[in-house]
The first five atom37 places (N, CA, C, CB, O) and aatype in JSON, in Angstrom:
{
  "aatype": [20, 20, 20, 20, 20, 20, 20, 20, 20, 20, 20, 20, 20, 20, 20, 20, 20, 20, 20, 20, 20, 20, 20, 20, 20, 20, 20, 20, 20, 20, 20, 20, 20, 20, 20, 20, 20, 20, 20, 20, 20, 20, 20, 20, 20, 20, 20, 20, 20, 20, 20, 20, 20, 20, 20, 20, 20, 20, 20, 20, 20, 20, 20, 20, 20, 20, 20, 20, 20, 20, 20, 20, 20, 20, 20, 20, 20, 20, 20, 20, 20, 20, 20, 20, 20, 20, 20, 20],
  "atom_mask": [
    [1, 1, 1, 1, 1],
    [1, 1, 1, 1, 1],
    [1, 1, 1, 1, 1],
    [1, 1, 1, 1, 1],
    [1, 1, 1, 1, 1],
    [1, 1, 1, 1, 1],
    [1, 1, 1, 1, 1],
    [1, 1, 1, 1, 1],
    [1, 1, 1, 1, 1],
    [1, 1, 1, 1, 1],
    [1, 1, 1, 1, 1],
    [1, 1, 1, 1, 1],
    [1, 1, 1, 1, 1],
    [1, 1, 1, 1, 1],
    [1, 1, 1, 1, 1],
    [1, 1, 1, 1, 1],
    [1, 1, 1, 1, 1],
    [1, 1, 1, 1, 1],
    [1, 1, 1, 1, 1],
    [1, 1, 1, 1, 1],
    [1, 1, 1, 1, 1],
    [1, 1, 1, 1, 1],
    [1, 1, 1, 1, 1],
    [1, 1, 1, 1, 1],
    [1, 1, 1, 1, 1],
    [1, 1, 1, 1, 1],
    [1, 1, 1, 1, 1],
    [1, 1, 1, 1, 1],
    [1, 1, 1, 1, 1],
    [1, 1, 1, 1, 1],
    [1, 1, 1, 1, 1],
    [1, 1, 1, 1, 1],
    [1, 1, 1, 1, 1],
    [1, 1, 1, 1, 1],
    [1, 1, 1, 1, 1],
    [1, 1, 1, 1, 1],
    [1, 1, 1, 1, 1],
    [1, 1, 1, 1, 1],
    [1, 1, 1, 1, 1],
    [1, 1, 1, 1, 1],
    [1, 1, 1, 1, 1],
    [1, 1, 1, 1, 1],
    [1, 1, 1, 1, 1],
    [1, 1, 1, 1, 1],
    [1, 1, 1, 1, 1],
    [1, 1, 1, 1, 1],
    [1, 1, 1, 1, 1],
    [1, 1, 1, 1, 1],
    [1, 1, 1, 1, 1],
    [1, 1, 1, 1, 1],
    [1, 1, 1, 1, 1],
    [1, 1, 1, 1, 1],
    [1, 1, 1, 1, 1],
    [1, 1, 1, 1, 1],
    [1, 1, 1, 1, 1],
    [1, 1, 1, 1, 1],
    [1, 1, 1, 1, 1],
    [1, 1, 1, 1, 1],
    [1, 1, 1, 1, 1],
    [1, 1, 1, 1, 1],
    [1, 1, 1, 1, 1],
    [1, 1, 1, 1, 1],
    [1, 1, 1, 1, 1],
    [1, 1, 1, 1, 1],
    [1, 1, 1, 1, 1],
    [1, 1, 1, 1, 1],
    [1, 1, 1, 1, 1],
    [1, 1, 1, 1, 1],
    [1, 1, 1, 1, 1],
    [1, 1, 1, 1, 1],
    [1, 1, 1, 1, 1],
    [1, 1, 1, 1, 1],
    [1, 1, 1, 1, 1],
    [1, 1, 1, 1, 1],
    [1, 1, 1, 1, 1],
    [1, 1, 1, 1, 1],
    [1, 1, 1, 1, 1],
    [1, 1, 1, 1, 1],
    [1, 1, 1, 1, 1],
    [1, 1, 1, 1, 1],
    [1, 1, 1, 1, 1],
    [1, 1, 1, 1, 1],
    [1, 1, 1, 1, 1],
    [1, 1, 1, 1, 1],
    [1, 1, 1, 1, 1],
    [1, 1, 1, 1, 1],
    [1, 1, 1, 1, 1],
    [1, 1, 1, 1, 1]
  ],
  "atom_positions": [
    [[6.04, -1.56, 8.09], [4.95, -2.5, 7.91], [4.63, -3.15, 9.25], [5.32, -3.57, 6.84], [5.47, -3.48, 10.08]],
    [[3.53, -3.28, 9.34], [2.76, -4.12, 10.8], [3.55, -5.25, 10.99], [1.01, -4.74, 10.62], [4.12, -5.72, 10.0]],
    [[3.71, -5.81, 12.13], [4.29, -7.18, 12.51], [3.17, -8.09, 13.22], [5.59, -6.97, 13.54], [2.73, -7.6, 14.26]],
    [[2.7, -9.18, 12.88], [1.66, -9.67, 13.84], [2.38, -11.41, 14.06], [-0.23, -9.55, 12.99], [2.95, -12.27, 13.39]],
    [[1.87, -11.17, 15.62], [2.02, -13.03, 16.08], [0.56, -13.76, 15.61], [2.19, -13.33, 18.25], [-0.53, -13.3, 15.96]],
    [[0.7, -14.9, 14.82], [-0.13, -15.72, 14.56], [-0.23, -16.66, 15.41], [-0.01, -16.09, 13.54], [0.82, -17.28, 15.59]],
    [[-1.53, -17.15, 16.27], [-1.62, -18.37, 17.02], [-2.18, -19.51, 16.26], [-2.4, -18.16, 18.2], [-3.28, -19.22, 15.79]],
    [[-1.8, -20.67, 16.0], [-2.21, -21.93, 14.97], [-2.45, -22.94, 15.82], [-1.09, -22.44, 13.85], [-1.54, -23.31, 16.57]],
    [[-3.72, -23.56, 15.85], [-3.91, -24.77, 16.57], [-3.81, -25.85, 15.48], [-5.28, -24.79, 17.37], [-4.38, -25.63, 14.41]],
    [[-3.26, -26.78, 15.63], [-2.64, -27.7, 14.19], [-2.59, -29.04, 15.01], [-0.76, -27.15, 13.39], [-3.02, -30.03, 14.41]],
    [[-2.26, -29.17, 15.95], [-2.46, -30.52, 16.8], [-1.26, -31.13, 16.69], [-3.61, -31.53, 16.32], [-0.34, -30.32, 16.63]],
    [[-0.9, -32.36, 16.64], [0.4, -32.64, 16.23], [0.41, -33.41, 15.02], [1.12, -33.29, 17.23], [-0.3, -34.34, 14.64]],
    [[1.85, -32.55, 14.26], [2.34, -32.91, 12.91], [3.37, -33.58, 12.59], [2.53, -32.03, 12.3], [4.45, -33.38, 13.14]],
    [[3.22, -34.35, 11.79], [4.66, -34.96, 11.84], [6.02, -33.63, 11.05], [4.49, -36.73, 10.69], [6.07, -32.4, 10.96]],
    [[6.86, -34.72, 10.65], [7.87, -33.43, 10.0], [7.85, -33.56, 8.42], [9.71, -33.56, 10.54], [8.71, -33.1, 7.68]],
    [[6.84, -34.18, 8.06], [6.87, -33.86, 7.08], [5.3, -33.3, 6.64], [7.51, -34.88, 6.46], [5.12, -32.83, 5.51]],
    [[4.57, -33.37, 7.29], [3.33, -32.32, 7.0], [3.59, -31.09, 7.64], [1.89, -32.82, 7.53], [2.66, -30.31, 7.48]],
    [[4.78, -30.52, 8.5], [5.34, -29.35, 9.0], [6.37, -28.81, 7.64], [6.18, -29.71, 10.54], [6.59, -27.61, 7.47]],
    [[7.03, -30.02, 6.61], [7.42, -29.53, 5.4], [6.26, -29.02, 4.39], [8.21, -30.57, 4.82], [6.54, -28.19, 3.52]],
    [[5.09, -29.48, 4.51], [4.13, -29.77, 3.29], [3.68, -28.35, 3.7], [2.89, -31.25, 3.24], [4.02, -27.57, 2.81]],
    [[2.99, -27.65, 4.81], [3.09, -26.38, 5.12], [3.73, -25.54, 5.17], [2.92, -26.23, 5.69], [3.3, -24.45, 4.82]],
    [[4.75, -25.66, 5.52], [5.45, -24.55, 4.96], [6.04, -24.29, 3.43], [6.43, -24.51, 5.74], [6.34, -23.16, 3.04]],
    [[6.16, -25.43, 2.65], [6.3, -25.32, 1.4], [4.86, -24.6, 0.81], [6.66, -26.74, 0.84], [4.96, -23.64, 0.04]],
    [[3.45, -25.12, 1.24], [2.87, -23.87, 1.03], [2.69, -22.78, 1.28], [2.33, -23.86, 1.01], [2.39, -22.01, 0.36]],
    [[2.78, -22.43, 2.26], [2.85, -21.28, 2.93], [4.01, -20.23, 1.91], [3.37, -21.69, 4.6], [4.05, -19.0, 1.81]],
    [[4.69, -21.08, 1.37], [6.07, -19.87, 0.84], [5.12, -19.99, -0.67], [8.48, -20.63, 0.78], [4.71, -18.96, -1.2]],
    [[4.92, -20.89, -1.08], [4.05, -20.77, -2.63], [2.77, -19.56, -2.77], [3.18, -22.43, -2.91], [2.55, -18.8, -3.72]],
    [[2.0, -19.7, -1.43], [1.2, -18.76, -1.18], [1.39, -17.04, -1.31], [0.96, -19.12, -0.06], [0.74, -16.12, -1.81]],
    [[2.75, -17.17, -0.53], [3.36, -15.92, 0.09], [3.67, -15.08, -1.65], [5.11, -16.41, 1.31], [3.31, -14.08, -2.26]],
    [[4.24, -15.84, -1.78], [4.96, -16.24, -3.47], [4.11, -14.8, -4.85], [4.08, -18.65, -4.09], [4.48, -14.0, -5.7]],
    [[2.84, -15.33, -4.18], [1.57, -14.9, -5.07], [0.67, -13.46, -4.32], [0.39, -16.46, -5.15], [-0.34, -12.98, -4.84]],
    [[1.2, -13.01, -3.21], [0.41, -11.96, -2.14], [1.73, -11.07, -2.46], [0.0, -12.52, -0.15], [2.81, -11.42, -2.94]],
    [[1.28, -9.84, -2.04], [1.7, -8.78, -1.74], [2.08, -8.2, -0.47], [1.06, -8.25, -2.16], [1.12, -7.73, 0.15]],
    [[3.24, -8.09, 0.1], [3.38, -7.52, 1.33], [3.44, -8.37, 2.54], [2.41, -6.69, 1.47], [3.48, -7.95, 3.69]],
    [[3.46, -9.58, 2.15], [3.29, -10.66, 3.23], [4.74, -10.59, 3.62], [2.71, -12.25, 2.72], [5.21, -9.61, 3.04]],
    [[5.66, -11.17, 4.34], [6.79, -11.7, 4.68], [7.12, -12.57, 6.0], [7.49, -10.72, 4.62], [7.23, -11.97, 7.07]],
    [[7.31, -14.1, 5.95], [7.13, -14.96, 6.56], [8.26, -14.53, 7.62], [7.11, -16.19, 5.81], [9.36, -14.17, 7.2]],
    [[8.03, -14.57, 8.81], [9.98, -14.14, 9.58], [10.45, -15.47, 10.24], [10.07, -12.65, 11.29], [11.51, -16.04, 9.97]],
    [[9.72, -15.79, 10.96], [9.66, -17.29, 11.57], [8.4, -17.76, 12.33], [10.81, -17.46, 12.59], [7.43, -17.1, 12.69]],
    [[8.63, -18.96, 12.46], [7.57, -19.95, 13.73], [7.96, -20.55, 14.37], [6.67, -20.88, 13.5], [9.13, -20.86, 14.15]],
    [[7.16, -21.2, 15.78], [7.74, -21.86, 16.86], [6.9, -22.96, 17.04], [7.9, -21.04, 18.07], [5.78, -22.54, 17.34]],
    [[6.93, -24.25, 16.99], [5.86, -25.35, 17.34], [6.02, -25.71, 18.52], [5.86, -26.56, 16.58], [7.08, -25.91, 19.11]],
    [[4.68, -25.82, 18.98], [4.88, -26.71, 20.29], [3.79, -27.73, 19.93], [4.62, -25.89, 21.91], [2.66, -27.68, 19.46]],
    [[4.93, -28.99, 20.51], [3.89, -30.21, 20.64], [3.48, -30.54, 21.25], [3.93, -31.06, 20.48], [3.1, -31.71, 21.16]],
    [[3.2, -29.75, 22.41], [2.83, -29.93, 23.86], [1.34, -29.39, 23.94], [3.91, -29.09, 24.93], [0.47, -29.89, 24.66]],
    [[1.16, -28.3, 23.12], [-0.63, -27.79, 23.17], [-0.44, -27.63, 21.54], [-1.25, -25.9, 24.29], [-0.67, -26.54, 21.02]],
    [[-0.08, -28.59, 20.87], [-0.4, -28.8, 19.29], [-0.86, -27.4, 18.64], [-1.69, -29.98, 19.05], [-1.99, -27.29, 18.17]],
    [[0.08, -26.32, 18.65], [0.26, -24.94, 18.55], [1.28, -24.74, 17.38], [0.74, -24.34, 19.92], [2.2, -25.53, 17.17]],
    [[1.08, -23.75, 16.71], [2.18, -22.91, 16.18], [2.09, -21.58, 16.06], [2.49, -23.26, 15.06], [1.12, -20.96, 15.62]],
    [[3.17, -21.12, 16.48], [3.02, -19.91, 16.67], [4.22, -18.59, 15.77], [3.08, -19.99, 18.24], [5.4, -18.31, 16.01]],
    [[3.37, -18.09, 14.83], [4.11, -18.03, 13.25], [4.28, -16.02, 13.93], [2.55, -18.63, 11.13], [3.75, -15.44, 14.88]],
    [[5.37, -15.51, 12.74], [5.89, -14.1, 12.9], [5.83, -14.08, 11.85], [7.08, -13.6, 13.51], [6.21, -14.96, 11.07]],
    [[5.12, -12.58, 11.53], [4.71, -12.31, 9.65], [4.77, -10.73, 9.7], [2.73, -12.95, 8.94], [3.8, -10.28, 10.31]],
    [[5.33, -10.12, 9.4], [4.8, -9.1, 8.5], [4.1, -8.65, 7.0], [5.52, -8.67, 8.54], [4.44, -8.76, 5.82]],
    [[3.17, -8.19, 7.57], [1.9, -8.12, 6.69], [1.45, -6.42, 6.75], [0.56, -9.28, 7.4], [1.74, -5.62, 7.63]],
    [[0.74, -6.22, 5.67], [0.21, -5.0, 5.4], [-1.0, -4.59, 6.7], [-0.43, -5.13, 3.82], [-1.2, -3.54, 7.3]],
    [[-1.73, -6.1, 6.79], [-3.09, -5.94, 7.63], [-3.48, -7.17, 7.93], [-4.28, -5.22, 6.94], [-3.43, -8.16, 7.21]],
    [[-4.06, -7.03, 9.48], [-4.91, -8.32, 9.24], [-5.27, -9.4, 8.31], [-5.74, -8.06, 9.35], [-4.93, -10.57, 8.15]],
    [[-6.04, -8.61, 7.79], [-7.26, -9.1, 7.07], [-6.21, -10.03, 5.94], [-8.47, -7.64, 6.31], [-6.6, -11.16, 5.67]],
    [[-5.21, -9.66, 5.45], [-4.0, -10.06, 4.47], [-3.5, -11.29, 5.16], [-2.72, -8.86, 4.29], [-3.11, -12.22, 4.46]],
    [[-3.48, -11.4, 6.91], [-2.44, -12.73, 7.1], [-3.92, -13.54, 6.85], [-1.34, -13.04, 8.97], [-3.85, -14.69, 6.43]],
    [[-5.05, -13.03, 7.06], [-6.67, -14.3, 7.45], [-6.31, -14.33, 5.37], [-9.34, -13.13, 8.49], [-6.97, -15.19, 4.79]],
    [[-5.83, -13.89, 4.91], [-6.37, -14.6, 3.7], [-5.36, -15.43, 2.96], [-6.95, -13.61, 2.74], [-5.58, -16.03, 1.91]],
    [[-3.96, -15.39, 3.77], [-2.72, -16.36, 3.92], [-3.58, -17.48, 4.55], [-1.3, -15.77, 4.96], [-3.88, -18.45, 3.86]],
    [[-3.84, -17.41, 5.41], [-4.58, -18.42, 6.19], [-5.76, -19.01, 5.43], [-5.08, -17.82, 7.48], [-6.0, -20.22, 5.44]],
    [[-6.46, -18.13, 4.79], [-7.18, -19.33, 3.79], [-6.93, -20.3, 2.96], [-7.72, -18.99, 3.1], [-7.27, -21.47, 2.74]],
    [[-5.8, -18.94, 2.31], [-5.08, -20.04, 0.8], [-4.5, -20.99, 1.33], [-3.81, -19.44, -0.32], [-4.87, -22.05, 0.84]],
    [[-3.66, -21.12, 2.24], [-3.06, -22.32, 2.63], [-4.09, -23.3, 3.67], [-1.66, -21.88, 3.35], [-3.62, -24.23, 4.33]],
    [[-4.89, -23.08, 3.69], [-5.5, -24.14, 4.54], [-5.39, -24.18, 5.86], [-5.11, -25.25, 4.23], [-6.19, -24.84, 6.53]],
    [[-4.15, -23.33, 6.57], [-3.49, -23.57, 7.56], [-4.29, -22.67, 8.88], [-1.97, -23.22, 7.18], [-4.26, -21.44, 8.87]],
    [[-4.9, -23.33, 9.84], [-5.7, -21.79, 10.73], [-5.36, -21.25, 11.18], [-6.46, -21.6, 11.57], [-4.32, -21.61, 11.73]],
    [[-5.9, -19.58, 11.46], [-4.9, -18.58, 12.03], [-6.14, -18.14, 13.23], [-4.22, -17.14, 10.72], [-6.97, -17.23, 13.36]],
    [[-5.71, -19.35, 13.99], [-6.83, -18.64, 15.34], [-6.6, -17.6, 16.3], [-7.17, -19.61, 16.35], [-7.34, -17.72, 17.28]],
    [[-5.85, -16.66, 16.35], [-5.52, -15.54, 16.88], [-4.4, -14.73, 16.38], [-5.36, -15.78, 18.02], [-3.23, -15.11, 16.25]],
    [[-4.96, -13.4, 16.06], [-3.91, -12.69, 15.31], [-3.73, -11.45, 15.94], [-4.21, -12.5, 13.86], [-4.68, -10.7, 16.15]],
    [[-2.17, -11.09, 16.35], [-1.97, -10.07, 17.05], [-1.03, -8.98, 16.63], [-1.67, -10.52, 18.09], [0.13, -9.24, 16.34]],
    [[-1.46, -7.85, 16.61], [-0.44, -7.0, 16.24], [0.35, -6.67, 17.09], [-0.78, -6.03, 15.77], [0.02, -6.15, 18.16]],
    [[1.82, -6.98, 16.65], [2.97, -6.2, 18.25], [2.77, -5.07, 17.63], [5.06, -6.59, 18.64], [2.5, -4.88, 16.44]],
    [[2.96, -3.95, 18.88], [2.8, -2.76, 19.15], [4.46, -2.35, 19.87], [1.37, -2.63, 20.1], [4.71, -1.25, 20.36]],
    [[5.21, -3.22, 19.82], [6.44, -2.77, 20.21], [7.41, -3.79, 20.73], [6.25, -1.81, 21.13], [7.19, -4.39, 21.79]],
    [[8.63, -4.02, 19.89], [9.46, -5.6, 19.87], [10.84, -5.01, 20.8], [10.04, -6.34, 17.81], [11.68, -4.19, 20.43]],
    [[10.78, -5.55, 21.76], [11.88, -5.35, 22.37], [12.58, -6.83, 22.77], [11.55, -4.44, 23.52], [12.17, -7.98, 22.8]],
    [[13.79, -6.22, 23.06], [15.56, -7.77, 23.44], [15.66, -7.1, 25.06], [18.11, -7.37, 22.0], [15.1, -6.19, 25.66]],
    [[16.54, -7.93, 25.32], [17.27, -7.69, 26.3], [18.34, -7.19, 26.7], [17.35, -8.26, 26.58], [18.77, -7.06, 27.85]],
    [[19.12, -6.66, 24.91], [20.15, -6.17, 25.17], [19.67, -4.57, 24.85], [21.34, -6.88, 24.39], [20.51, -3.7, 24.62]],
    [[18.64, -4.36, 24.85], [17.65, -2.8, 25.0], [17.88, -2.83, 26.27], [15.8, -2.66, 24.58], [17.57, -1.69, 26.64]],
    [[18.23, -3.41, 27.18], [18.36, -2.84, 28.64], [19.39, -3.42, 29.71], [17.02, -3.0, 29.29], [19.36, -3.78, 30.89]],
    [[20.63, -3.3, 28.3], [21.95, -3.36, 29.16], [22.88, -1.93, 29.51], [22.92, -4.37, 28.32], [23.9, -2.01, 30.18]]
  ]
}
């Protein structure tokens, strides 16, 4: 299945509207097909989040992104996940 980085401009949240999203986000997920949340990274520095999903397609994380309210202003497919211990 595709892996895509989601870019989220969200501004800054406290920690509990960072709970209130992601509790939807899993209710959402809950109800879709093929979605699978892996993790996210916030920064409060350019009021960003930056989410890891595997998804069937695009078009599947933009409609995660509807149901939850939450914006998905750039969506990228990795094309190839590499570590560092790939090149010990």
């Amino acid at each position: 299945m595709p892996r895509y980085i989601i870019e989220r401009t969200v501004g800054s949240l406290s920690k509990e509207q960072l709970e209130a999203a992601g509790k939807k986000s899993n209710e959402v997920i809950a109800d879709m097909d093929g979605i699978v949340w892996i993790r996210s990274y916030v920064s409060d520095a350019e009021g960003k989040i930056y989410c890891e999903y595997d998804a069937p397609n695009a078009e599947a994380i933009r409609e995660h992104a509807r149901r939850t309210g939450i914006p998905a202003d750039k969506i990228s497919e990795v094309s190839l996940e590499i570590s560092p211990v790939m090149f010990q």
